[in-house]
C-alpha positions as CSV (number, residue, x, y, z in Angstrom):
1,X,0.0,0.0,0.0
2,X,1.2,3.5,-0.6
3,X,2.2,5.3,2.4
4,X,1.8,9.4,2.5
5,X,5.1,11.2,3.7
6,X,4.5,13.3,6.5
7,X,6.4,15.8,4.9
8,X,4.3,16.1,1.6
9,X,1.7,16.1,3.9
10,X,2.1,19.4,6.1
11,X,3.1,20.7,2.8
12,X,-0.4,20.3,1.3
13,X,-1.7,21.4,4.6
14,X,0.0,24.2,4.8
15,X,-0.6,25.5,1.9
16,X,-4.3,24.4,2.1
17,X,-4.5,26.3,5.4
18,X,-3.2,29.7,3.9
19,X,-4.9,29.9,1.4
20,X,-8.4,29.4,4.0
21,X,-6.8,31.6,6.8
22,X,-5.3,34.5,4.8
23,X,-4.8,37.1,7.3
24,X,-7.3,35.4,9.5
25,X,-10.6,33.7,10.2
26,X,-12.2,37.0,10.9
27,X,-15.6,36.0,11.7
28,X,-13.7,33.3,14.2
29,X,-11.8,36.3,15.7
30,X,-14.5,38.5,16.3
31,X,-17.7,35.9,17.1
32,X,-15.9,33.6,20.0
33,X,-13.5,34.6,22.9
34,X,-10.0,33.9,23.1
35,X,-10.5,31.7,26.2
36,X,-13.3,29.6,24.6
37,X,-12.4,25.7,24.2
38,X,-14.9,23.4,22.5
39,X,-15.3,19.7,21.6
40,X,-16.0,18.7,18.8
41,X,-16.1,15.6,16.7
42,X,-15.4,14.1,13.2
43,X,-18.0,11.6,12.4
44,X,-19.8,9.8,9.1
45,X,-23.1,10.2,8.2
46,X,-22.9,7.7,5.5
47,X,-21.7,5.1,4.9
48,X,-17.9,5.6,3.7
49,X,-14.4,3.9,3.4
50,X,-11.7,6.5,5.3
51,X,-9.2,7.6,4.3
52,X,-7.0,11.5,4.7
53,X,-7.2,11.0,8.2
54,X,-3.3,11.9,8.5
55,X,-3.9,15.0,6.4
56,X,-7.2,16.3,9.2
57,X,-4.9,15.9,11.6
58,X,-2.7,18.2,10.3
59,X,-5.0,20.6,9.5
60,X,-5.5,21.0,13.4
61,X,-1.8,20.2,14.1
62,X,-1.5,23.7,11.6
63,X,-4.2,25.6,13.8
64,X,-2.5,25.3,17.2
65,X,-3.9,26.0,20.4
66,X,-2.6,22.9,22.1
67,X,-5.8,20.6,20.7
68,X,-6.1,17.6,22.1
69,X,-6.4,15.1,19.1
70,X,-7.6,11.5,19.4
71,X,-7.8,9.3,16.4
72,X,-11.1,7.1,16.8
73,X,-10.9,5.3,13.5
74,X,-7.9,4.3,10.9
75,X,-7.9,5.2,6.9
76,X,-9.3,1.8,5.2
77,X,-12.1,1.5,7.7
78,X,-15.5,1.0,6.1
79,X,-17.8,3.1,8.6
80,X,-21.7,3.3,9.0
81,X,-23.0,6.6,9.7
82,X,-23.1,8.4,13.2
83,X,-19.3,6.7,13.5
84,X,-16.8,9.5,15.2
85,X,-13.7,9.1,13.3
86,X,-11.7,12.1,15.7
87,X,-12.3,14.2,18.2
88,X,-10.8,17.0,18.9
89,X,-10.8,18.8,22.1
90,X,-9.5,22.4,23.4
91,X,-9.4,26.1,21.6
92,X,-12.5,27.3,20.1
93,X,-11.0,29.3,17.3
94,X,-8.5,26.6,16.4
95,X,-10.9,24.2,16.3
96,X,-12.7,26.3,13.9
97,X,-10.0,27.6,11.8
98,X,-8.9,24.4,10.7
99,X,-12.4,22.7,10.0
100,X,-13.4,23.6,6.8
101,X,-9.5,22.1,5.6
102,X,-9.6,19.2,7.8
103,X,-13.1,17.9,6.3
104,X,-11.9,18.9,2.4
105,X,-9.4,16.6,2.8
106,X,-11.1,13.5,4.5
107,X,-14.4,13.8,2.5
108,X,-12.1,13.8,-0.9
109,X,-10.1,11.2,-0.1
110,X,-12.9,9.3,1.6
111,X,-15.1,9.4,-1.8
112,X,-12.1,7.9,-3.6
113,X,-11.5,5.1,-0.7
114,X,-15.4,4.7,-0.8
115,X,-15.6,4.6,-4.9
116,X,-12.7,2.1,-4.9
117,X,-14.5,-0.1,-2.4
118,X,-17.4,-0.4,-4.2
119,X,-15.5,-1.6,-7.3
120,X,-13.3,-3.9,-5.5
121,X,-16.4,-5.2,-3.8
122,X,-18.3,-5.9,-7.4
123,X,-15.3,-8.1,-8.8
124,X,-14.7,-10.2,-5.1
125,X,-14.8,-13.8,-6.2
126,X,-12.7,-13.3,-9.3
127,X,-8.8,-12.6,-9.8
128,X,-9.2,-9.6,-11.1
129,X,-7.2,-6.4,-9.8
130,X,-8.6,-3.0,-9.9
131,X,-6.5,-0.3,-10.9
132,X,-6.2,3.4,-10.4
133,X,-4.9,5.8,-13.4
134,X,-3.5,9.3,-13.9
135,X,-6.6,11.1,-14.2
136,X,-5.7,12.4,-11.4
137,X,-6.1,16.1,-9.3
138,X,-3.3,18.1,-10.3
139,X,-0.5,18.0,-7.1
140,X,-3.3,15.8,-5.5
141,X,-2.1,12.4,-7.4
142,X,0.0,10.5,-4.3
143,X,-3.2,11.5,-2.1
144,X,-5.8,10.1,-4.0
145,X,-3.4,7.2,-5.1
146,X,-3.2,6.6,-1.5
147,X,-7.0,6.8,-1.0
148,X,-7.4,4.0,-4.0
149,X,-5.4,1.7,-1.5
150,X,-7.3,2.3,1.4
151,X,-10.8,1.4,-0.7
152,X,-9.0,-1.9,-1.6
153,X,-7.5,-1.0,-5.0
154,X,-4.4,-1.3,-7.1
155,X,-1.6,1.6,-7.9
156,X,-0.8,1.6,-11.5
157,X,2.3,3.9,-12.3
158,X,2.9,6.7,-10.0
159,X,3.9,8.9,-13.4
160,X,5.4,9.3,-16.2
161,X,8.5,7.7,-14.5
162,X,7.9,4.6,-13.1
163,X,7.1,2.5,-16.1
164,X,6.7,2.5,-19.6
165,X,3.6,2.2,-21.4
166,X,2.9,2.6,-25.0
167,X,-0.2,4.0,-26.0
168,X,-2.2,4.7,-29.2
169,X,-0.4,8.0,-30.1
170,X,3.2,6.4,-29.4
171,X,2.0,4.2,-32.0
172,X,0.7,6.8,-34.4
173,X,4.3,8.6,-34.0
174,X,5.6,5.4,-35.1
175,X,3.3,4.4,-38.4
176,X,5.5,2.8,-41.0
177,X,8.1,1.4,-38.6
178,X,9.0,-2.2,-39.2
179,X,8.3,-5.1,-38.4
180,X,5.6,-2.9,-36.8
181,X,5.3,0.1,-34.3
182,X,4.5,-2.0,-31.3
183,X,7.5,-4.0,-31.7
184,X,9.6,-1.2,-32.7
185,X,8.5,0.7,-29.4
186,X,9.3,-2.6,-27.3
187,X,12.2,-3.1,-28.4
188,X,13.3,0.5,-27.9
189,X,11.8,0.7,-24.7
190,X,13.9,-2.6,-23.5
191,X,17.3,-1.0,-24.3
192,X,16.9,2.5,-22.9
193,X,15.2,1.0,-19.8
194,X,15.5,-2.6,-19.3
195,X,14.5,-2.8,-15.8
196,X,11.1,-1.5,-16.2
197,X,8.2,-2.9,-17.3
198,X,6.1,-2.0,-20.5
199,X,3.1,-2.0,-21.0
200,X,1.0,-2.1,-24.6
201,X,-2.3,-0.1,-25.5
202,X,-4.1,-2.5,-28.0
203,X,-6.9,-1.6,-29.9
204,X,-7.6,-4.6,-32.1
205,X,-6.6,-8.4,-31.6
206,X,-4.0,-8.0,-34.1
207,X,-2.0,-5.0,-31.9
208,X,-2.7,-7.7,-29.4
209,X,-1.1,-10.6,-30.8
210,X,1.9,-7.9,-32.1
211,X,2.4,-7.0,-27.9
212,X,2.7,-10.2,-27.4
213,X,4.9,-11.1,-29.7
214,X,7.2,-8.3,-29.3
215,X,7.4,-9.6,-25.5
216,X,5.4,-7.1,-23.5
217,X,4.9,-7.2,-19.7
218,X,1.1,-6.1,-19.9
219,X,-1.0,-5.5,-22.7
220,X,-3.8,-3.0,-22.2
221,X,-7.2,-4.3,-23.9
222,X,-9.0,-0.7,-25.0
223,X,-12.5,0.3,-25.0
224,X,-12.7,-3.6,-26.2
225,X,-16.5,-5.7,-26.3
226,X,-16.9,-8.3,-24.2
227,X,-15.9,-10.6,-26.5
228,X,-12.8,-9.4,-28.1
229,X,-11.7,-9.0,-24.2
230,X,-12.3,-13.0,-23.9
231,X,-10.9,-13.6,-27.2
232,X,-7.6,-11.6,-26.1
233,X,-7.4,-13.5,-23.4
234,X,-7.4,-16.4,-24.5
235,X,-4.8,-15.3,-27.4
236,X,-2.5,-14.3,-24.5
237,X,-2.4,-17.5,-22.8
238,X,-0.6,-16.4,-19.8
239,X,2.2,-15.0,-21.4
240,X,1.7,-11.2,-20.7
241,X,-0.7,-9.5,-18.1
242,X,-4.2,-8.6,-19.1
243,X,-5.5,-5.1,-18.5
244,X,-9.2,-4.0,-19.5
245,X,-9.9,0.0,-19.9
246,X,-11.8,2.4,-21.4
247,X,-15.8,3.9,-19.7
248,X,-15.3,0.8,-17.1
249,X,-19.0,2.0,-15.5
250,X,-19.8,-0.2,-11.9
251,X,-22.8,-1.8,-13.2
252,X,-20.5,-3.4,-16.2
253,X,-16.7,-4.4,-13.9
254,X,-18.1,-7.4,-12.7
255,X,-19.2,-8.7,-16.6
256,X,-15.4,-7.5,-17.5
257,X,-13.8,-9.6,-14.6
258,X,-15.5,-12.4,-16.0
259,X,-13.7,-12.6,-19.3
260,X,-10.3,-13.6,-17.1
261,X,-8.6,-10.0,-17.7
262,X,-6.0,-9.8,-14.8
263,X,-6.6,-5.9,-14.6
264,X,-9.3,-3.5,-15.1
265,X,-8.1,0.0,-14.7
266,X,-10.9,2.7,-14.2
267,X,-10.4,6.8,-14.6
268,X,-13.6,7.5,-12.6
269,X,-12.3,6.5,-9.1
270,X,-9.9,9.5,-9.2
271,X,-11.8,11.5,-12.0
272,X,-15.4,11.2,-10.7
273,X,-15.4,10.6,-7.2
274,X,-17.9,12.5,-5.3
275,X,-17.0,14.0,-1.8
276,X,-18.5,12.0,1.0
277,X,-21.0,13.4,4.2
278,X,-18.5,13.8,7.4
279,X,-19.4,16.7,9.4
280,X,-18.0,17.9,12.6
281,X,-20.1,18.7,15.3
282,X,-19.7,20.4,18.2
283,X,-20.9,18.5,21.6
């Protein structure tokens, strides 16, 4: 599982927390007394996979005011609603400064751990991985990687960086190259980086059969039906990795699963998450 540095943490937070704060949470400042201290919780009200917990806790780390902070849950919990998750006890106006930042970052992260789940949870019974992609937040991508691992999914590549996969406009760059572009880009691939793996988008059986071939790790089966999926598969025989892609919806993983495909990679865990309902609530 991917584990957040601390540091890249307070960083976000940080930053998150200046641009809230500005010169200062004036309605905060002027509405409750210095001398005020509060407690207040974190809890669900729905139900939701955690995850960002470390990042909350920061947020209110950030605010000061000596809080007491205890930790009532752990990102990767699956929680039903009325479930306090932190609580936080001490300075009024620190407890409120940091709030709105604290729950930004759980509810995101939380809808990504909570999406995941519910796509893991569709293909249990199979062998079948889910995978994350890069359609990711801008400077949120390690984040929301992390929250696909608390909802029970898979990390594809990090970036640009960590593997090499060859996609349809690689091969476009490459028309006329013999025997053909996919092996050309393999074999390329191999000697400028031989201890990564590669990957290879096919479109048609015939790419597929060329990625195979040409020796690829993984071959990515895209926007394919049903049947060409089972068809690859069974072309493949074991001797690469299977990945399915392309408008992977939840009411249609489980059918994909079913044609044997070792991976299914799908955008909309990052992409289309929606927020989940954690409030926090004075007592």
């Amino acid at each position: 599982m991917l584990n957040l540095d601390p540091a890249e943490v307070r960083e976000a937070v940080v930053r998150a927390m200046r641009e809230d704060v500005g010169d200062g949470d004036v309605t905060t400042l002027a509405c409750i007394p210095a001398e005020a201290r509060s407690v207040a919780r974190l809890n669900a009200r729905e139900p939701l996979t955690l995850a960002g917990l470390d990042l909350a806790v920061a947020a209110f780390e950030w605010a000061g005011g000596n809080l007491e902070i205890s930790r009532m849950a752990r990102d990767g919990d699956r929680l039903t609603p009325g479930t306090t998750v932190l609580e936080v006890t001490g300075s009024s106006r620190s407890i409120l400064v940091a709030e709105r930042v604290a729950l930004n970052f759980v509810q995101r992260l939380s809808g990504v751990a909570t999406a995941t789940r519910q796509y893991v949870d569709r293909v249990e019974g199979t062998t079948t991985q889910i995978l994350d992609t890069r359609k990711t937040t801008p400077g949120w991508r390690t984040f929301e990687k992390y929250a696909v691992a608390c909802g029970g999914g898979t990390n594809h590549r990090l970036g640009l960086w960590d593997m090499v996969l060859i996609k349809d406009n690689h091969l476009a760059a490459l028309a006329g190259e013999a025997p053909n572009a996919i092996a050309a880009a393999v074999a390329r691939a191999r000697r400028l980086y031989p201890a990564l793996r590669v990957e290879v988008e096919a479109d048609t059986l015939e790419q597929v059969g060329q990625a195979v071939d040409a020796g690829a790790d993984t071959i990515l089966l895209d926007n394919m039906s049903l049947a060409d999926l089972r068809k690859a598969v069974a072309l493949v025989a074991g001797r690469a990795k299977t990945e399915a892609s392309g408008g992977v919806r939840l009411d249609t993983v489980r059918a994909i699963a079913d044609t044997g495909v070792d991976f299914i990679s799908v955008g909309a865990l990052t992409h289309s998450a929606r927020s989940v309902d954690l409030g926090l609530d004075f007592a």
